[in-house]
N, C-alpha and C positions, 0 to 999 in steps of 0.2 A: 490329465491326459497330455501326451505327448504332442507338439507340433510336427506339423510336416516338417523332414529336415530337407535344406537348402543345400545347394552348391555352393554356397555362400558360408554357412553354417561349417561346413566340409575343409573348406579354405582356411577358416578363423580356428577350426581346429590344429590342421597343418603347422598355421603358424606361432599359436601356441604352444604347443608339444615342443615345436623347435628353438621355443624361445625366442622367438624375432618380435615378438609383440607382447605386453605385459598379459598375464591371465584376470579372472575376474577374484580370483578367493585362493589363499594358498592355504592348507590347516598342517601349519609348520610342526615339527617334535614330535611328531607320532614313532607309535612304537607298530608298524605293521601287520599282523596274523596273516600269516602266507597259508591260505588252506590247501595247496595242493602237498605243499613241503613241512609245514608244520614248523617252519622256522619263521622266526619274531625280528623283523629288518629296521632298523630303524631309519624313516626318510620325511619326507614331505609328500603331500597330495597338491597335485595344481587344479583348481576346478574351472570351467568357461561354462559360464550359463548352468544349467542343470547335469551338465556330465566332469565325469573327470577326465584330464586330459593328458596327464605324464604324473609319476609317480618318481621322487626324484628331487634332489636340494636344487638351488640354484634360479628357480624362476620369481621372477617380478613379478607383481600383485598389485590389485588394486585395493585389498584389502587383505590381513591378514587374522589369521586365529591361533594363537599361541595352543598348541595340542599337550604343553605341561609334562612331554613325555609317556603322554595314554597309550594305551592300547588301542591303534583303528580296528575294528571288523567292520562290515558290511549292514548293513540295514536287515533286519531281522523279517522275515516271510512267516505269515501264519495263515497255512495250508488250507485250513477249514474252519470258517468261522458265522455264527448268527451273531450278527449286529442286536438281533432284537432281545438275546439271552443277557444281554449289557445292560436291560431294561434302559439304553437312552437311545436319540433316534443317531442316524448317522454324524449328523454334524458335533454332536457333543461325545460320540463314544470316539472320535479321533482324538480328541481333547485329553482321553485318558492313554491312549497307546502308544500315539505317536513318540510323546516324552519318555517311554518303558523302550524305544528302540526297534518298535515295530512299524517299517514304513512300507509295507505291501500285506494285504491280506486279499483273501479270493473268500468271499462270501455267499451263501446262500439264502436268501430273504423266503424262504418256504415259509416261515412260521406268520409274518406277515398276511405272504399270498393266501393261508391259508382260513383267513379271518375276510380279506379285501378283494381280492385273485387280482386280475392283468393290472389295477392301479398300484399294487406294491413295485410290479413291476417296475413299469416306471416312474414309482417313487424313487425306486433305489435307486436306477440309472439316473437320473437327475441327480442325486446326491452324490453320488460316481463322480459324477463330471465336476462338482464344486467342490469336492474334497481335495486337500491338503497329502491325507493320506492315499495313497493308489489304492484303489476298492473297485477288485475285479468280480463283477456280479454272474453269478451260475445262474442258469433256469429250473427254477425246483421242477423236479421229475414224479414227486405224488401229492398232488394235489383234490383231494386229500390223498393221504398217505394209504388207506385201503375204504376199499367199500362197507366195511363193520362201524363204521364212524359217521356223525353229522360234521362239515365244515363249513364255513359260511362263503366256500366258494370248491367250482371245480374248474381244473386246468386239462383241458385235452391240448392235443398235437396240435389243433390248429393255432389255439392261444398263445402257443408258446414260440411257433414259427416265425413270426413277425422280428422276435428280440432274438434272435439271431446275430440278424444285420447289427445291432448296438455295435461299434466298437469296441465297449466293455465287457459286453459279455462272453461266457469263458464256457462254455456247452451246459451240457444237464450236472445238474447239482445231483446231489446223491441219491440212489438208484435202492431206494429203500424197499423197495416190495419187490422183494428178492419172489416171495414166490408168485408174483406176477410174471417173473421174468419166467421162472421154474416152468409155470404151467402154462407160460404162452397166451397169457391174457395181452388182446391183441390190444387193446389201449398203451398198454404200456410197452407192447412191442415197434407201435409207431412210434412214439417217443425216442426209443432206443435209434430205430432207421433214420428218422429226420433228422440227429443228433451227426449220425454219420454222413450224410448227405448235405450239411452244412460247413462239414470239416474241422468239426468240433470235437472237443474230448466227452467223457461220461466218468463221474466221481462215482464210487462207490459206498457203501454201507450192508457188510455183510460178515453182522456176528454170527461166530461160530459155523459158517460155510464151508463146509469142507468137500472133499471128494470130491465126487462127480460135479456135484452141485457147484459147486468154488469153479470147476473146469465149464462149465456153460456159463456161470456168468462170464469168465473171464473172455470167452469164447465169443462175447455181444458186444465186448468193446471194454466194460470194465476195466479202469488202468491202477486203481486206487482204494486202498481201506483204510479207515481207521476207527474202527470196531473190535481189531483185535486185542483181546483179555489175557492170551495165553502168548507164551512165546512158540512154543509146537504150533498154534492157531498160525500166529505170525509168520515164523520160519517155512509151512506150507505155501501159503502167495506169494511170499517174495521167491521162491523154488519156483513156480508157476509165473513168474514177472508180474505180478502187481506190487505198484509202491504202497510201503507200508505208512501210513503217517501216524506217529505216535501223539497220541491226545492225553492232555494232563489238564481237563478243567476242571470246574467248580464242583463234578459228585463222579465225573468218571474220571478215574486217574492210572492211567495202562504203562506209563512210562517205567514203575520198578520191572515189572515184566517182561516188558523188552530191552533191557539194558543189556540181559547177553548174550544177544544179538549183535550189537554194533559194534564194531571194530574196521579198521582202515578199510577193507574191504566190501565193507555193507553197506558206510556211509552214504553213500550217494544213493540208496535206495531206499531212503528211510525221507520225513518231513515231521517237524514238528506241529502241533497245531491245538486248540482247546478248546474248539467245538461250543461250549458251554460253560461262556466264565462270567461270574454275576461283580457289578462294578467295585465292590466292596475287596475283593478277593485280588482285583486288575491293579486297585489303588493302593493296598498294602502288602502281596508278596508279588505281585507284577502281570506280564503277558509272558510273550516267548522268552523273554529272558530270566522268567524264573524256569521255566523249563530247563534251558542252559544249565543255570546255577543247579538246579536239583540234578540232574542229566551225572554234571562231571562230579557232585556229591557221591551219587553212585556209583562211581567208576568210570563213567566213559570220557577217555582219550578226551584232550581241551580240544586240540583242534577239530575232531569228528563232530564232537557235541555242535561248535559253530560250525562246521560245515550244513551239519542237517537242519540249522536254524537259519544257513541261507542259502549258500550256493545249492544243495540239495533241492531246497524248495523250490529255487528256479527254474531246474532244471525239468524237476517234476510235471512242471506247466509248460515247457518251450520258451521260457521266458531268457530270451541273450542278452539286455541290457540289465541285470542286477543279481544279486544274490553274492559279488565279486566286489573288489577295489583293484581296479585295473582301467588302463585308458580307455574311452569310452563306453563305462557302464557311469548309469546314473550314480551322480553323490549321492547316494545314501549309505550316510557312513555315521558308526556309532561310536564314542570312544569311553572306555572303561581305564577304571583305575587296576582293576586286577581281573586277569582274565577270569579265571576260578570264581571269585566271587560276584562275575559280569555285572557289578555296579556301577550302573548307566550316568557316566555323568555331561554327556553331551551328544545331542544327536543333530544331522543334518540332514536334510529331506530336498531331494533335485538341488542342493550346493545355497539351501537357505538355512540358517540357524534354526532350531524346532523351541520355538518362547509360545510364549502367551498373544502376543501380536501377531501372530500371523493369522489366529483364529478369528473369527466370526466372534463378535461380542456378546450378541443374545442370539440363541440359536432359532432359526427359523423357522416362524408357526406351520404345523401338519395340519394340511384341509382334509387328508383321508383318515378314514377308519377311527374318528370319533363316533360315541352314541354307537357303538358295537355290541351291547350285553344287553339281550334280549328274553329276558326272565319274566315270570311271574312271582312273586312274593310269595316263598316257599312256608312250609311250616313242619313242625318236629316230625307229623302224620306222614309225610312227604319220602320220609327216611326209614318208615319203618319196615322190617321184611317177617314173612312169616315165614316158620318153621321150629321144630323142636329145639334147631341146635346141634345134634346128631351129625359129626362127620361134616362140616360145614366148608365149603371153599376155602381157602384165604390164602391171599398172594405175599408171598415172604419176600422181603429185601435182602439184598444183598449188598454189606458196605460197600463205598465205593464203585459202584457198578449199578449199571442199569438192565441188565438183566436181574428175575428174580427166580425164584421155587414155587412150585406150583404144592401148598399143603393141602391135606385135608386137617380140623379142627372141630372139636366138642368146644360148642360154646354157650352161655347162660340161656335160657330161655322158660317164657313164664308159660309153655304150652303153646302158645298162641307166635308170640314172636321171638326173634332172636336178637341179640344182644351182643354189643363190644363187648370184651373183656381186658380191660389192662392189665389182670393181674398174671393175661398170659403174655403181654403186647398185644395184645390184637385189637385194633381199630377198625371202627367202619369206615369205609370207606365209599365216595358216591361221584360219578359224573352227572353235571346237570349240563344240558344243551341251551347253547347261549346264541344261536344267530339265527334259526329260521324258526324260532317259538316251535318247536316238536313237543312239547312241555315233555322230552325224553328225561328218566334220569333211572340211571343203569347205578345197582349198588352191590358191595358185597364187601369183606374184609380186609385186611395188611395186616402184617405183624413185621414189627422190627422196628420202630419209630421211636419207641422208650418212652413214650408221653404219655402223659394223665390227664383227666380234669378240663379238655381244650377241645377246638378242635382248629384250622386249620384249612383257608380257603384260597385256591388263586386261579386267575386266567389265563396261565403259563402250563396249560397242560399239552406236552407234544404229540402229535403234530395239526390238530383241529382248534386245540385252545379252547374248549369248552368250561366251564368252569370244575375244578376237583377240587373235592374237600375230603377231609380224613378227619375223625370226630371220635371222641368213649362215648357222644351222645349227641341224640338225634337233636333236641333243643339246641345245645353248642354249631354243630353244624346249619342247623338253617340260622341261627344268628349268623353267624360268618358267611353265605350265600347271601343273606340280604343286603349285608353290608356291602360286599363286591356289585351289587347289583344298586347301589346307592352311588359307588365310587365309580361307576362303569369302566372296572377292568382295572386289576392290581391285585398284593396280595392282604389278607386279612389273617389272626388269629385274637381269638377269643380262650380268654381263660379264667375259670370259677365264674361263667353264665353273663361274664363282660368280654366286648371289644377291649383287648390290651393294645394292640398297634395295627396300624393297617398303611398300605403303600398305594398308590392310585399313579395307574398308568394308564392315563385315558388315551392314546394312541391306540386305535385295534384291542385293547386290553393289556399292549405288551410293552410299550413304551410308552417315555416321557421326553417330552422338548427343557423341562426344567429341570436340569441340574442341578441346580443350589435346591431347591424342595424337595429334590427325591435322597439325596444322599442322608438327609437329618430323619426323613423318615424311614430309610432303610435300617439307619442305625441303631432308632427308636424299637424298628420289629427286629432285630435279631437280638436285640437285647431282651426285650420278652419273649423269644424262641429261647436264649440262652438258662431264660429263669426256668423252661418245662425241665430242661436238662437231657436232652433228647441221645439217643443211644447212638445215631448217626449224624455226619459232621455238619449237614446243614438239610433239616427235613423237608422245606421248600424245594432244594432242587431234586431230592427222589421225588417229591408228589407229583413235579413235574413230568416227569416220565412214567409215572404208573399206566396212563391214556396210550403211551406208543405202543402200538400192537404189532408192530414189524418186528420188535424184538423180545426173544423170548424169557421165558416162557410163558406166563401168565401175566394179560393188562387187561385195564376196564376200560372201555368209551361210553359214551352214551349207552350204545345199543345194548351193550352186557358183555361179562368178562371171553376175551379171548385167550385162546391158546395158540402161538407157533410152534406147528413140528414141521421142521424139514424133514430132519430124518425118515421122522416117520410114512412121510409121503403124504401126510396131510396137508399139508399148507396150512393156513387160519382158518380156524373152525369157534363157534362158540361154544366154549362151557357151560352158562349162563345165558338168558338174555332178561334184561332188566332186571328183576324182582321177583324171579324162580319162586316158586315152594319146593320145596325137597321133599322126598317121597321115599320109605326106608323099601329097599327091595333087597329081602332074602338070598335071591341067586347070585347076585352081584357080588353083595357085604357092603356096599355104597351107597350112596343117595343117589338116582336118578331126578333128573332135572324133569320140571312139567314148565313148557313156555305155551303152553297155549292162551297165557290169558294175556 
């Protein structure tokens, strides 16, 4: 965080720019990226303290950094980000971004809050303020994310009012219960008021929102999405003024979609960002700057591509001192060997060189949100459902994307129960509730996963984090549920009636403080994900999103599977709750649901 600036501070400017006093750092041979002109200047950058302060050959130094003739841009902004999807906590997920050229991210710790509530909080402001990287903290807005869910915390308006005043904090984080807004569910309409009554912004989250609906959110203050799938989806809000941010993480990946969209004129209405990038993905094809690289892959214009990857992003937030390489915006400056293929070969963060020394050497012990998974020791019995089989639920993936298809499915069954079937894809699928012993566990099918013989358990399920597993068998699944409940919190897969690998995030269930243990066991389990051979690019992070019932169509929580229709004017409604029997009814040609037991 920045110091108060001085009259003093003001002066020693003055006098550097003009050259009458030496600067602190000059990063000589640069090759400059001028985003407003799109032309490539070659000069020097002077820096004083953390900002820059003339752009320009000829000034003295106290120190200098040969620039080899790079490329300078600006410090890379990523829009929208969970620190906890990095599986590591703050101070070691800088450790992987910062060096990728990303020195500002605005995050939302909802995933956290929503295991711990107001101590994530200020967790994360705490780690705000020691951070290396700038890590501006939003206030998650559904806590839990709807009422169809267990979370092991709830956040109303008053909870949230306090973190406000932070400094770092940057308004309400994304505004996911879209039809809470719809239907004027007054919880989340205080939220909305006290947001605006603090002078604050509100992020949004609103797949597939269109029409009317799109025009009342937008109408509450919503400035921002990045949910959109389609470019029509996209090209709607930014027609209505919300900034689009385009998200390319770890399972949703929107940026082909909206490439033909951007051109000179859009750029500055767009933000990069990737929402959900697991560390493994961050450390070999990058953060925002593989966005970049894949961006102008696609076509779009060099200099737009870096625009929407900084100056865009700043602006998106109000932010005047960065997203630029101009006098008095912060150094943070990146330099590449080729713009096109933006590989980072130096970055500089407030006019410090971004090494290994500047970081924290063992990162520092988390007192919160240990000893979070609060299970009973399940068993195969636990998984079973009854019914013929006949026309049966099951929620279809959809690659690359978190939204899915709502099927219906004939699936095996001995009279009595029903049954995976891999030879359709279709997996069981089960949330079990891990923080106030409900001993809840809501089950029903997926198809699309490609997998056999396994199943498949983690504490990353969005946005309560209950435990979801995905199994061809009920014995595999409660194997991998005990396991998780052994490890308290991480993920598991089992395969041929064995633990193959398993990951242990005892943080909340979602992180780890050790980096060096988690990265050899990550690589451990996706290498026995890689031996199922799975039909989708990485089945961990769909399983994660199956539990998010803000987005449609069909998810399962604890309580039993949801459906979202806007359209339809229903809002979230159950399908399902827990462990239905199906019931064949004539008039219909469908199964009707019996939840009475």
């Amino acid at each position: 965080m920045s110091k108060p600036v001085t009259i003093e501070d003001i002066a020693n400017r003055v006098d550097s720019a003009m050259g009458n006093k030496p600067v602190d750092l000059v990063i000589r041979n640069v090759r400059l990226l001028n985003l407003f002109t799109g032309n490539v200047v070659p000069t020097d950058i002077a820096i004083v303290g953390q900002r820059i302060v003339a752009i320009g050959s000829g000034y003295k130094a106290k120190k200098e950094i040969d620039g080899k003739g790079r490329f300078a841009v600006p410090g890379f902004i990523n829009a929208h980000v969970h620190v906890e999807s990095s599986l590591l906590v703050p101070s070691e997920f800088q450790k992987i971004v910062l060096p990728r050229g990303t020195t500002t991210i605005v995050c939302d710790p909802h995933e956290m809050a929503n295991v711990v509530g107001t101590d994530a909080l200020k967790y994360f402001f705490e780690a705000a303020r020691e951070s290396k990287l700038d890590m501006f903290v939003q206030l998650p807005s559904c806590v839990p994310a709807t009422a169809f869910e267990t979370s092991g915390a709830v956040l109303n308006v008053e909870d949230l009012e306090p973190f406000f005043k932070e400094p770092l904090s940057f308004g309400l984080a994304e505004m996911m219960n879209v039809p809470g807004v719809l239907f004027k569910d007054p919880g989340v309409l205080a939220k909305i008021a006290a947001t605006h009554n603090a002078g604050k912004g509100i992020d949004g989250h609103a797949p597939d929102v269109r029409g009317r609906a799109l025009q009342a959110l937008i109408a509450c203050g919503v400035q921002n999405d990045h949910e959109s799938f389609t470019a029509e989806e996209a090209a709607e809000k930014m027609a209505n003024g919300m900034r689009v941010f385009i998200r390319e993480g770890s399972v949703c990946k929107n940026l082909a979609a909206m490439v033909p969209l951007i051109n000179a004129r859009t750029a500055s209405r767009f933000a990069f960002c990737t929402d959900d990038r697991k560390p493994h993905d961050i450390q070999t094809k990058g953060d925002v700057d593989n966005i970049v690289r894949e961006a102008i892959a696609l076509g779009v214009d060099v200099t737009d591509a870096y625009r929407i990857a900084t100056l865009s992003g700043a602006e998106a937030y109000g932010f005047t001192d960065r997203g630029e390489i101009k006098p008095g915006a912060l150094a943070d400056i990146v330099l590449v060997n080729d713009l096109r293929a933006c590989d980072v070969q130096m970055v500089v963060k407030r006019g410090q060189v971004v090494n290994d020394d500047m970081f924290p050497k063992v990162a520092p012990q988390t007192a919160i949100g240990l000893n979070s998974v609060h299970v009973k020791e399940v068993t195969a019995a636990d998984f079973a459902v009854e019914g013929d089989g006949m026309d049966t639920p099951v929620i279809g993936l959809i690659k690359d994307q978190i939204v899915t298809d709502a099927l219906y499915e004939d699936l095996p069954s001995d009279g009595r129960f029903v049954y995976a079937d891999p030879t359709q894809d279709v997996l069981k699928l089960a949330v079990v509730e891990r923080h106030k012993k409900t001993g809840n566990i809501a089950i029903s099918f997926a198809k699309g996963f490609g997998i056999d013989d396994c199943a498949i358990a983690s504490t990353h399920g969005h946005d309560s984090h209950n435990i979801t597993v995905v199994g061809s068998s009920d014995e595999q699944m409660a194997l991998a549920v005990n396991r998780i409940r052994e490890i308290q919190g991480g993920f598991v897969v089992v395969h041929k009636g064995k633990v193959a690998a398993s990951v242990s995030l005892p943080v909340a269930g979602l992180m780890t403080n050790d980096a060096e243990k988690l990265m050899p066991e990550l690589h451990a389990f996706h290498r026995a994900i890689d031996l199922l051979k799975p039909a989708v690019h990485d089945p961990l992070l769909h399983l994660a999103f199956l539990p998010l019932c803000v987005i449609p169509k069909w998810k399962l929580t604890d309580k039993g599977l949801v459906e979202l229709d806007i359209e339809g004017g229903k809002g979230l409604f159950f399908v399902e709750q827990k462990r239905p029997t199906f019931k064949p009814d004539a008039g219909l040609g469908r199964r009707v649901v019996d939840c009475a037991r």
